[in-house]
C-alpha positions as CSV (number, residue, x, y, z in Angstrom):
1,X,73.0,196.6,97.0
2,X,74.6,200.1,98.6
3,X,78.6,199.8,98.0
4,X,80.3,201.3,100.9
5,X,83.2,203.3,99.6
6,X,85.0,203.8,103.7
7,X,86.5,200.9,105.3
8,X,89.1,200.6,108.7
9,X,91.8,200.8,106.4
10,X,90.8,204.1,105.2
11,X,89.7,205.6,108.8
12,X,93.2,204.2,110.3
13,X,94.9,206.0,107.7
14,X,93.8,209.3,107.7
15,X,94.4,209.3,112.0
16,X,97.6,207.8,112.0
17,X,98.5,210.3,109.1
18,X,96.9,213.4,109.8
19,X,95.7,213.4,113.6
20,X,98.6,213.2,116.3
21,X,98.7,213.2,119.9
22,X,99.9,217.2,120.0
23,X,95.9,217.8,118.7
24,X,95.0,216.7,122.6
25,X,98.0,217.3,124.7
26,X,98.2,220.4,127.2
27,X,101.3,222.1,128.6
28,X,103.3,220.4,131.0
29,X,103.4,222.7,134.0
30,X,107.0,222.3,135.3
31,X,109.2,223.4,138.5
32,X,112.9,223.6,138.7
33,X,114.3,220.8,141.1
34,X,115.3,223.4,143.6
35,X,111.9,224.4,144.4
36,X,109.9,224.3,147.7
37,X,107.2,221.7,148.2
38,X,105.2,224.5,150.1
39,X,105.3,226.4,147.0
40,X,104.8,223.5,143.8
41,X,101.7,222.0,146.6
42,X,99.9,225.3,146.7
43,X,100.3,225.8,142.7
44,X,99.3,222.2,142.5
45,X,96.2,222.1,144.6
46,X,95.1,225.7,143.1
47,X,94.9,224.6,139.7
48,X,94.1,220.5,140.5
49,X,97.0,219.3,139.2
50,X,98.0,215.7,139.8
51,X,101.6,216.0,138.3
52,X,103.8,218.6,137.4
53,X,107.3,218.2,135.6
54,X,110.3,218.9,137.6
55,X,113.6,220.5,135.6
56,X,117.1,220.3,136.2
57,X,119.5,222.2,134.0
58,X,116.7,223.9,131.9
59,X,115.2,220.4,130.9
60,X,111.9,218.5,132.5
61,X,113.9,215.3,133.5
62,X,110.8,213.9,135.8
63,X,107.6,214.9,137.3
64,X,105.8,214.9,141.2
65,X,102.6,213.4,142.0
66,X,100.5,216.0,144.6
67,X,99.6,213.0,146.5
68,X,103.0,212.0,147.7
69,X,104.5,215.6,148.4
70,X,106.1,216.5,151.7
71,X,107.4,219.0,153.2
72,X,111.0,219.1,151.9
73,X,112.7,219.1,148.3
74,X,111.1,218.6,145.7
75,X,113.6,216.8,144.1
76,X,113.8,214.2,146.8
77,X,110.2,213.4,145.4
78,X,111.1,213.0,141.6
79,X,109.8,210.2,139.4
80,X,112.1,209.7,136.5
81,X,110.4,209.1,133.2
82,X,110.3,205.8,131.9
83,X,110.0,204.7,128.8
84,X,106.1,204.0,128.8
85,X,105.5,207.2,129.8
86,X,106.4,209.0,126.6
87,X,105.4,209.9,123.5
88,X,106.4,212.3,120.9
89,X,103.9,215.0,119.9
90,X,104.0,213.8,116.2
91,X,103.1,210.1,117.2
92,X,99.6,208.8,116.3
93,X,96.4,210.2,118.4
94,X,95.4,206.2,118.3
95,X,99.0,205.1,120.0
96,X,98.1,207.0,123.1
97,X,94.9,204.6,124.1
98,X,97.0,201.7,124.8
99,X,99.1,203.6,126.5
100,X,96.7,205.0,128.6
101,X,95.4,201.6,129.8
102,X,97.5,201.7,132.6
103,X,99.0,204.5,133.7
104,X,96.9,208.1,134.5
105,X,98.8,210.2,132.2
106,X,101.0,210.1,129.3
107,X,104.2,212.8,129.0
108,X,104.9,214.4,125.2
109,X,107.6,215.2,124.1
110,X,108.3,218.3,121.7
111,X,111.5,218.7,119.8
112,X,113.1,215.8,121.5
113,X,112.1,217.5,125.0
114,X,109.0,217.0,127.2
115,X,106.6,219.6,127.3
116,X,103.2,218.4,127.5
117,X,100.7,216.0,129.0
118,X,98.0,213.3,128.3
119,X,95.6,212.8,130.8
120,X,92.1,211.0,130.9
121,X,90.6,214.3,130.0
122,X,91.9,214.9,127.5
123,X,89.9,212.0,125.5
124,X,86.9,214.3,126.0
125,X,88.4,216.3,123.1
126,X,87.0,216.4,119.8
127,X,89.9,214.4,118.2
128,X,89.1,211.3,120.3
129,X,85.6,212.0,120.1
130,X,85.8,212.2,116.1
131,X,88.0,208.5,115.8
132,X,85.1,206.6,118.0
133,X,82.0,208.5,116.4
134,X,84.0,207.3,112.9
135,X,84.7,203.7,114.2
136,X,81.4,203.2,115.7
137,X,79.9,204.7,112.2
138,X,81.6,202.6,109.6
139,X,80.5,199.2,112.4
140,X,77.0,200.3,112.1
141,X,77.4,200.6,108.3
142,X,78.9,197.5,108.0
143,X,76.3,195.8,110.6
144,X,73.4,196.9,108.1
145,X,75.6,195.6,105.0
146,X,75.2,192.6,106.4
147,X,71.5,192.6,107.5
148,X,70.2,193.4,103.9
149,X,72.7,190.1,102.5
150,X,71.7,188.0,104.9
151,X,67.9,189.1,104.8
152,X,66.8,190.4,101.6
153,X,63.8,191.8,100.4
154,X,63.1,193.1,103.9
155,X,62.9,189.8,105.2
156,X,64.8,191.2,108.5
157,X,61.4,192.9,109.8
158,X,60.8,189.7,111.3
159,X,63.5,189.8,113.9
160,X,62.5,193.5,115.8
161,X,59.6,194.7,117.5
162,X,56.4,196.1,116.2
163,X,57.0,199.1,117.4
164,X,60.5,199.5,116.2
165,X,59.3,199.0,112.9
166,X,56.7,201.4,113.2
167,X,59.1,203.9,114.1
168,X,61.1,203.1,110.6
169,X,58.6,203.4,108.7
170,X,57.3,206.7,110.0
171,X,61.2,207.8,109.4
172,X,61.5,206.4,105.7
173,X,58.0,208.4,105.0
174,X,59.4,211.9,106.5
175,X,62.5,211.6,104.6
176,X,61.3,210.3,101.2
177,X,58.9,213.5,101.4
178,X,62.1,215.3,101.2
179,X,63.1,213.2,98.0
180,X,66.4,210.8,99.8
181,X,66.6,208.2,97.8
182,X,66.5,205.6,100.7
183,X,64.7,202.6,101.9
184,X,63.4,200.9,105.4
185,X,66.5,199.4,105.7
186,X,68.6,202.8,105.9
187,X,65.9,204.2,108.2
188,X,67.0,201.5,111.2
189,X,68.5,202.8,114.5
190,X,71.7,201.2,116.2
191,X,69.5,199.5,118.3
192,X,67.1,198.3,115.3
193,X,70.9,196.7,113.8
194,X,71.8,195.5,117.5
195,X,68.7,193.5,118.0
196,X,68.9,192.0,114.6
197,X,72.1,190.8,115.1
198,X,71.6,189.4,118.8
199,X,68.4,187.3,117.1
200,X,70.5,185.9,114.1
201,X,72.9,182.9,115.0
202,X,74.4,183.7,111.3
203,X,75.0,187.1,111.9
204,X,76.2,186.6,115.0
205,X,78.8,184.2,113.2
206,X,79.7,186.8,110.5
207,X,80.6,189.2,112.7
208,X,82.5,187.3,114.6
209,X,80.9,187.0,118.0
210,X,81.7,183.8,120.4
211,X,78.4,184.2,121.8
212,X,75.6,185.9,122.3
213,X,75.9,187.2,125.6
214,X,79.4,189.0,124.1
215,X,77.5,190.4,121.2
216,X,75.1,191.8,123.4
217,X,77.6,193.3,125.7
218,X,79.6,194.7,122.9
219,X,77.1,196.3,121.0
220,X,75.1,197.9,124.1
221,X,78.6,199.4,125.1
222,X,78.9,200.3,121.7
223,X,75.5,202.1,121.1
224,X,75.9,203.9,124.7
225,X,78.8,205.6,123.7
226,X,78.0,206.4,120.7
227,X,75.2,208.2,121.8
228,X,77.2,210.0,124.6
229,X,79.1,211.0,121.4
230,X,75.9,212.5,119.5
231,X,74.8,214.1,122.4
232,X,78.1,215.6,123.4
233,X,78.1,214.0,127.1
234,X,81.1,212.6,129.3
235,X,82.6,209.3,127.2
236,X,84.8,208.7,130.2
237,X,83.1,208.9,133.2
238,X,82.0,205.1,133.8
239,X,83.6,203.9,130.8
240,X,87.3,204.3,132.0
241,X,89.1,202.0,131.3
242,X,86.5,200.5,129.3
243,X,86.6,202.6,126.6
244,X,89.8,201.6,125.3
245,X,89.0,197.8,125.6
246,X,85.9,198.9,123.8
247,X,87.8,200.5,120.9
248,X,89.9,197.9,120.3
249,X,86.9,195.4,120.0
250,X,85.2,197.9,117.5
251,X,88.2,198.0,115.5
252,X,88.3,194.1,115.9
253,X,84.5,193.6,114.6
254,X,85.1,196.3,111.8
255,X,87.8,194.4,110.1
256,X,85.6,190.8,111.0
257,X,82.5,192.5,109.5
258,X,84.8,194.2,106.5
259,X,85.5,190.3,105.5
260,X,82.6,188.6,106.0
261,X,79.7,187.8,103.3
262,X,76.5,186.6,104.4
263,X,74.7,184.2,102.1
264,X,70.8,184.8,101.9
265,X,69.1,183.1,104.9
266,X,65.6,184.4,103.1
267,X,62.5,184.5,106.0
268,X,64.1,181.7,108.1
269,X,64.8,182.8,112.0
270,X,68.7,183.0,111.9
């Protein structure tokens, strides 16, 4: 038996310690409250802007949307910030995803004062890309932990397709050529662990899925973007706000999983 040496714990520690929400925050562009809306609209629309921070007195005190500008002050159109809407720079990368759930941007504050901005965009970066790819990483570990206790001796081959299998076993011969010390087990795709799972009722159990039909949404949304991670595509187109319902049910399962012990079910269908 392979003894994983990363767990949640470990993963949340090193993000809430060492990865904060200045690593993926831009400049807040900002206007003072005296200025035109002719002007702050054209500056807006040039560079697609949706907000922009409005100053009084040297300090950002609000911001303006683009979409409800008129022509008149631009203070007259001020949105105070509330207390949702802020974070400091030094706060956790992770704290911004709830955060994000329902409003379009989140405002940063530097030194006490705000100067940046969190939009939906900005969860492209490599930061955000780096926590899910890790989350989604230690799951899949943890899924095929479970797998090998609950079906020893290979006895999981049973529960995938032929041709699934094939494909394992053509991977476990390329890479023993090159000396890994590995076996078939190791050699198993997302999808391989996925199916598995969906096909065994104890499984299903340890991990803690209600049913089946949530384990198979889960872990297809799951496998999706984690591939859109590995291939460096969008993770937000189509998955907004998805995503962060996603990553808190992958950081649910890892800590279920993380707990859970699977007793032998030998060659018996789960």
């Amino acid at each position: 038996m392979k003894h994983l040496k990363s767990s949640y714990k470990d993963l949340r520690e090193f993000f809430d310690r060492m990865v904060s929400v200045r690593y993926i925050a831009e400049p807040l562009a900002s206007f003072d409250s005296q200025a035109a809306c002719n002007e702050v609209l054209t500056f807006m629309k040039n560079h697609d802007y949706d907000v922009v921070g409005i100053r009084r007195e040297g300090s950002v005190v609000g911001y303006v949307k683009q979409s409800g500008l008129k022509n008149r002050n631009i203070s007259q159109h001020l949105i105070p910030f509330s207390t949702a809407d802020l974070l400091d720079d030094s706060a956790p990368l992770i704290s911004a995803f709830s955060r994000m759930r329902q409003s379009p941007q989140i405002f940063v504050r530097v030194f006490g004062q705000v100067g940046g901005i969190v939009t939906r965009g900005d969860f492209q970066k490599a930061p955000v890309r780096m926590w899910l790819f890790g989350l989604i990483s230690l799951l899949e570990m943890q899924l095929l932990r479970l797998i090998r206790e609950a079906y020893p001796e290979e006895s999981w081959k049973q529960l995938i397709a032929s041709k699934r299998l094939n494909f394992a076993e053509r991977i476990l011969t390329k890479r023993r050529k090159r000396n890994e010390a590995i076996d078939l087990a190791d050699c198993l795709q997302f999808c391989d662990k996925r199916d598995i799972v969906l096909k065994s009722a104890q499984l299903r159990r340890g991990s803690g899925f209600a049913s089946e039909k949530e384990c198979e949404d889960i872990l297809k949304e799951l496998e999706e973007v984690r591939n859109n991670l590995a291939h460096a595509q969008d993770i937000i187109k189509g998955f907004w706000p998805q995503i962060i319902n996603l990553t808190e049910n992958a950081e649910a399962l890892l800590r279920q999983c993380e707990e859970t012990t699977c007793a032998p079910v030998g060659t018996r269908h789960g």
